[in-house]
C-alpha positions in Angstrom: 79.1 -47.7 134.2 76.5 -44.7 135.6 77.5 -42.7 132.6 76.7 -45.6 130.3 73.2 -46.5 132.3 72.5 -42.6 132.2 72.9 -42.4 128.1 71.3 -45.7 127.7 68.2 -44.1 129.8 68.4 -40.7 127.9 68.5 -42.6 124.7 65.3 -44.9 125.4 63.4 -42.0 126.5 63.7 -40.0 123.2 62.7 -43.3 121.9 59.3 -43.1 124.4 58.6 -39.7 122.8 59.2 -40.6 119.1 56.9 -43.6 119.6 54.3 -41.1 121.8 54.3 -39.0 119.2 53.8 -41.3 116.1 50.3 -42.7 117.9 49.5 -39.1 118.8 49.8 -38.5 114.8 47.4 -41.4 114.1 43.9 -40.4 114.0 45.2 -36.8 112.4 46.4 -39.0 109.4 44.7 -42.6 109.4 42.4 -42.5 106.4 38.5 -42.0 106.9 37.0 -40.4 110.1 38.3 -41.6 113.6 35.4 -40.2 115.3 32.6 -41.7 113.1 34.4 -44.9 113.2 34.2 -44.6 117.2 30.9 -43.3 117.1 29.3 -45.3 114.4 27.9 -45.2 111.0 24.8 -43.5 112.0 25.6 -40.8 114.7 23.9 -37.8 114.7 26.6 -34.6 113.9 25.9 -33.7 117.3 27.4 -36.8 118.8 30.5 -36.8 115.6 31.4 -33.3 117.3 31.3 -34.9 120.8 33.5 -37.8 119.8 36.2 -35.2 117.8 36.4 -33.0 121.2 37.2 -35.8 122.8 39.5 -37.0 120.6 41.1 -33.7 120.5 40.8 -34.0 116.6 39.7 -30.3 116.8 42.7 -28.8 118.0 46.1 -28.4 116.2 48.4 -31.1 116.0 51.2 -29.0 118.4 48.1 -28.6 120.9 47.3 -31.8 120.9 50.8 -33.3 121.3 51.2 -30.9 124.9 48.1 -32.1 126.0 49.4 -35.7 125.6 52.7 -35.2 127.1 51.5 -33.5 130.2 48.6 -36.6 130.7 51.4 -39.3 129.8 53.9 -37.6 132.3 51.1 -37.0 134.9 51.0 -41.3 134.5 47.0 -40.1 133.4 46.0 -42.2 130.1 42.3 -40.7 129.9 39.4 -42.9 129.6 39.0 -45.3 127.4 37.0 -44.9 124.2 35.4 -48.7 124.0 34.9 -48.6 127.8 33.6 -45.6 129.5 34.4 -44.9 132.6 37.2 -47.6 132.6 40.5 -45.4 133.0 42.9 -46.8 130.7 45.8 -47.2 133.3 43.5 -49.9 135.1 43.1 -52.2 131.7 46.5 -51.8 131.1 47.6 -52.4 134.4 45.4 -55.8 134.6 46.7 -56.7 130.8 50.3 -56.1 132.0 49.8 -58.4 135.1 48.2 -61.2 132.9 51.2 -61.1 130.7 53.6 -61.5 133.0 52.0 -64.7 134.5 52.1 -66.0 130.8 55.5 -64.7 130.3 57.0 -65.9 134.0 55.6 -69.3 133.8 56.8 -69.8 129.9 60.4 -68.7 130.9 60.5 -71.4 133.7 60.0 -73.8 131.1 62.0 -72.8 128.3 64.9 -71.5 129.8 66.1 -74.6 131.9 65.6 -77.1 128.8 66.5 -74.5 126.4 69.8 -74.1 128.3 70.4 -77.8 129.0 70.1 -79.0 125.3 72.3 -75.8 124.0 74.9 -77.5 126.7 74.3 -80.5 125.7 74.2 -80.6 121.9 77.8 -78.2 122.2 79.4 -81.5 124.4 77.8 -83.6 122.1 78.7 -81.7 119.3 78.7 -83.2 115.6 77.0 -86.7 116.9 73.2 -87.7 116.4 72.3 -86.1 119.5 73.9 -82.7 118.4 72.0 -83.3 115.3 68.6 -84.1 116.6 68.4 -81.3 119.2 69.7 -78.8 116.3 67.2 -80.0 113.3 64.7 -80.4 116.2 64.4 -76.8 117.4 64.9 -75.2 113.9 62.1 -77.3 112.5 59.7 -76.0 115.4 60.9 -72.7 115.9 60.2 -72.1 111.9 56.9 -72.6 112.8 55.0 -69.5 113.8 53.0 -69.5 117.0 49.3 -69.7 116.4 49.8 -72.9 114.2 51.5 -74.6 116.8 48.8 -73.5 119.4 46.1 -74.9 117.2 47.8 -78.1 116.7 48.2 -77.9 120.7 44.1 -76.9 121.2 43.2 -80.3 118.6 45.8 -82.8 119.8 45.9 -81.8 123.8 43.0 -79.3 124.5 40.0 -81.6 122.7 40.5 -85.3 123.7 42.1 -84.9 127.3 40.3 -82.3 129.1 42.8 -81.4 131.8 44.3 -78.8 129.0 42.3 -75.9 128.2 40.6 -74.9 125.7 40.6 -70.9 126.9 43.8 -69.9 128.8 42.1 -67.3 130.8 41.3 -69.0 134.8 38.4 -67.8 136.8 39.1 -64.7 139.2 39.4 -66.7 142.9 41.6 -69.5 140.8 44.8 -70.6 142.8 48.1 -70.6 141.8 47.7 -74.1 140.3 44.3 -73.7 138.6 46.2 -70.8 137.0 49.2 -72.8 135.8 46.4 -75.5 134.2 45.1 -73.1 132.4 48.2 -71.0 131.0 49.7 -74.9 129.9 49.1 -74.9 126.7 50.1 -71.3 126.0 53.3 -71.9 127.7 53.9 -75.0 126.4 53.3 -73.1 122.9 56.4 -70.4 123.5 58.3 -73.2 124.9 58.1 -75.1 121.8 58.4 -72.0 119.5 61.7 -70.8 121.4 63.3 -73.6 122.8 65.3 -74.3 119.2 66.4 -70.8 119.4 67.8 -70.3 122.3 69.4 -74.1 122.4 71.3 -72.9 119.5 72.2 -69.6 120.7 74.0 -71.7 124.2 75.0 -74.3 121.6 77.4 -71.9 119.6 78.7 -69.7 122.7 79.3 -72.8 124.5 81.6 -74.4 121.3 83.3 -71.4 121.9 84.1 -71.2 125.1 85.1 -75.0 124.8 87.3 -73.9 122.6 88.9 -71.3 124.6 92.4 -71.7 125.4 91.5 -71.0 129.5 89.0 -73.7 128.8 91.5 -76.2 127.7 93.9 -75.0 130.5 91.5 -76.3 132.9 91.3 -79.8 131.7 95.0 -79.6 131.8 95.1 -78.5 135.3 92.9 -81.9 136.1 89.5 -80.5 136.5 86.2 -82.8 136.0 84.1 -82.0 133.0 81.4 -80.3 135.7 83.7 -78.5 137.2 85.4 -76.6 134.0 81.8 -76.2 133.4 80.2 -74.6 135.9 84.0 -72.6 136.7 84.7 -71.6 133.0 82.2 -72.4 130.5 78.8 -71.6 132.0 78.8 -68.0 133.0 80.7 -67.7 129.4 78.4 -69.2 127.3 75.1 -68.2 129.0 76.3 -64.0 127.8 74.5 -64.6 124.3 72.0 -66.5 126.0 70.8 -63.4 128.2 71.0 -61.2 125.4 68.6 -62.8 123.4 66.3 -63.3 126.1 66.5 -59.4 126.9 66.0 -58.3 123.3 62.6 -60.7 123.3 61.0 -59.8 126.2 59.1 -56.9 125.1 58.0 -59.3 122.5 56.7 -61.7 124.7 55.1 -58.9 126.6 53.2 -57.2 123.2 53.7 -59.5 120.5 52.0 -62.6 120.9 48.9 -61.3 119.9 48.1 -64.2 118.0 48.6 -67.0 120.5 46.3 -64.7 122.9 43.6 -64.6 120.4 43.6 -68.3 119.7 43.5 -69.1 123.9 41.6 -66.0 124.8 43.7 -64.4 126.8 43.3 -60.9 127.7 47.1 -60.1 128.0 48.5 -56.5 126.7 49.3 -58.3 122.9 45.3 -59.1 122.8 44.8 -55.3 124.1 47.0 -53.5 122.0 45.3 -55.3 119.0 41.5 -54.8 120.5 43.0 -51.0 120.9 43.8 -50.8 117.4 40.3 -52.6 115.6 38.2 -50.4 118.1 40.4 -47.2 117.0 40.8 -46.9 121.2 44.0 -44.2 121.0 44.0 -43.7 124.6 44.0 -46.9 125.1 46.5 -47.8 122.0 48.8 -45.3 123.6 48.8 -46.5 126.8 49.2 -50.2 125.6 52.5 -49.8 123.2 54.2 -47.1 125.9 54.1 -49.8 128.4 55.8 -52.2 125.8 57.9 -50.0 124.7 59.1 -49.4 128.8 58.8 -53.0 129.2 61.4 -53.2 126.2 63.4 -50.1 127.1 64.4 -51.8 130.9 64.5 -55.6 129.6 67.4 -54.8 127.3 69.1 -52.0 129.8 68.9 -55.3 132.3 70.6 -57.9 130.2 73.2 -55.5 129.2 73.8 -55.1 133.2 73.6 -58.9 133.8 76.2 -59.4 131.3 78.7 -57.0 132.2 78.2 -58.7 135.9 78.5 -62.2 134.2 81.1 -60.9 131.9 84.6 -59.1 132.8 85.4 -58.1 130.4 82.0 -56.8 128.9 82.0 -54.7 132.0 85.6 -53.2 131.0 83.9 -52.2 127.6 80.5 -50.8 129.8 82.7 -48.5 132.0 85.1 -47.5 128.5 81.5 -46.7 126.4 80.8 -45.1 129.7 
């Protein structure tokens, strides 16, 4: 098991320095003139050769990848372009803390009734309630994000005003203003994701159901809730914590567009600002902390599911 956490941590940091170097290689091969796009149309040459220094643009690539790599490891992002004098571990620090609120609070949601119909639906299975919580969730999670939190913003946000409109709460807001506010952006991933993982639990538990040491129990004389919680749960909840690993890092960097329409500044919404305002520090500093977000989310799951699992910790410790 420490062999396998060891490669899977050797593995995701060459992954952290492909991806470092890819947005190094950006402004030397985006088209047009970082600098002057920074800068503006009408700076003076003076101030183009300012920006470039500090872009580094006028050193060679293999120069400017060292000087990187020693700020990235030295946890130093530089300032940030858009803001000066803002260091761009501070923006991404407060963007990361914003998105985990969103992210925390959505999970709460989604995961319990997510979870319960995926049980439910598999007991159920081939009857109209199977059907409904099935056709349900794949008719709303085919439906991409932003639509749904528009529909959300005209039907909830407009004619009751206990939703809000913007999603971001005022800085001395308690834990319950807070919650108001991120409603309707949580209740938007809830209703995005709750038909995907429902039928993730529904098909893991239908196998485990099926499972001969499933069917062993019932002959032993176990009640449904005990064979359940004993046999099937911890079974059928492996796929379940998969899936949610392998999202997190998009739920931490990819909603970008359900934190435009809500206005919240969370690291999707600063990773995109990042991009339009040709920010790299701030760029780089904003898809590395993904990318680590990512890198320990998935290392996580596969952890909790060798503890869940027996014998996916056998095959752990033999990968190992």
């Amino acid at each position: 098991m420490r062999r396998f956490v060891g490669r899977r941590l050797l593995l995701s940091l060459l992954t952290l320095v492909i991806i470092l170097v890819l947005i190094t290689m950006i402004p030397n091969v985006a088209p047009g003139d970082p600098a002057r796009k920074i800068a503006g149309g009408t700076a003076s040459p003076e101030r183009l050769a300012a920006v470039t220094e500090s872009l580094g643009l006028d050193k060679p690539v293999g120069e400017q990848l060292v000087d990187v790599f020693s700020s990235v490891f030295r946890f130093d992002f530089g300032e940030s372009f858009t803001r000066p004098g803002t260091s761009v571990t501070s923006l991404v620090l407060t963007a990361l803390w914003n998105s985990t609120k969103l992210v925390v609070y959505a999970l709460l949601l989604v995961l319990p009734l997510a979870i319960a119909g995926g049980l439910l639906a598999a007991y159920k299975r081939d009857t109209w309630l199977d059907r409904t919580i099935v056709n349900t969730g794949v008719a709303l999670s085919s439906v991409p994000e932003f639509v749904i939190g528009v529909l959300f913003l005209a039907l909830l946000a407009v004619p009751f005003s206990f939703f809000k409109v913007l999603a971001n709460p005022p800085p001395d807001a308690g834990i319950l203003t807070q919650m108001q506010f991120l409603l309707l952006p949580a209740l938007t991933v809830l209703t995005v994701y709750f038909g995907y993982i429902a039928r993730i639990t529904r098909a893991s538990t239908i196998t485990a159901l099926d499972a001969d040491y499933t069917r062993t129990a019932f002959m032993r004389g176990l009640t449904t809730g005990q064979v359940f919680r004993k046999h099937v749960l911890r079974n059928s909840l492996v796929p379940t914590v998969a899936v949610v690993g392998t999202q997190l890092g998009y739920l931490f960097g990819g909603m970008v567009g359900l934190e435009l329409i809500y206005n919240y500044p969370g690291l999707g919404r600063l990773i995109f600002d990042a991009v339009d305002a040709a920010d790299y520090p701030l760029l780089r500093g904003g898809v590395l902390t993904v990318a680590i977000i990512y890198m320990f989310a998935t290392l996580g799951a596969d952890l909790l599911i060798a503890w869940m699992n027996p014998r996916a910790r056998l095959s752990l410790s033999e990968a190992g």
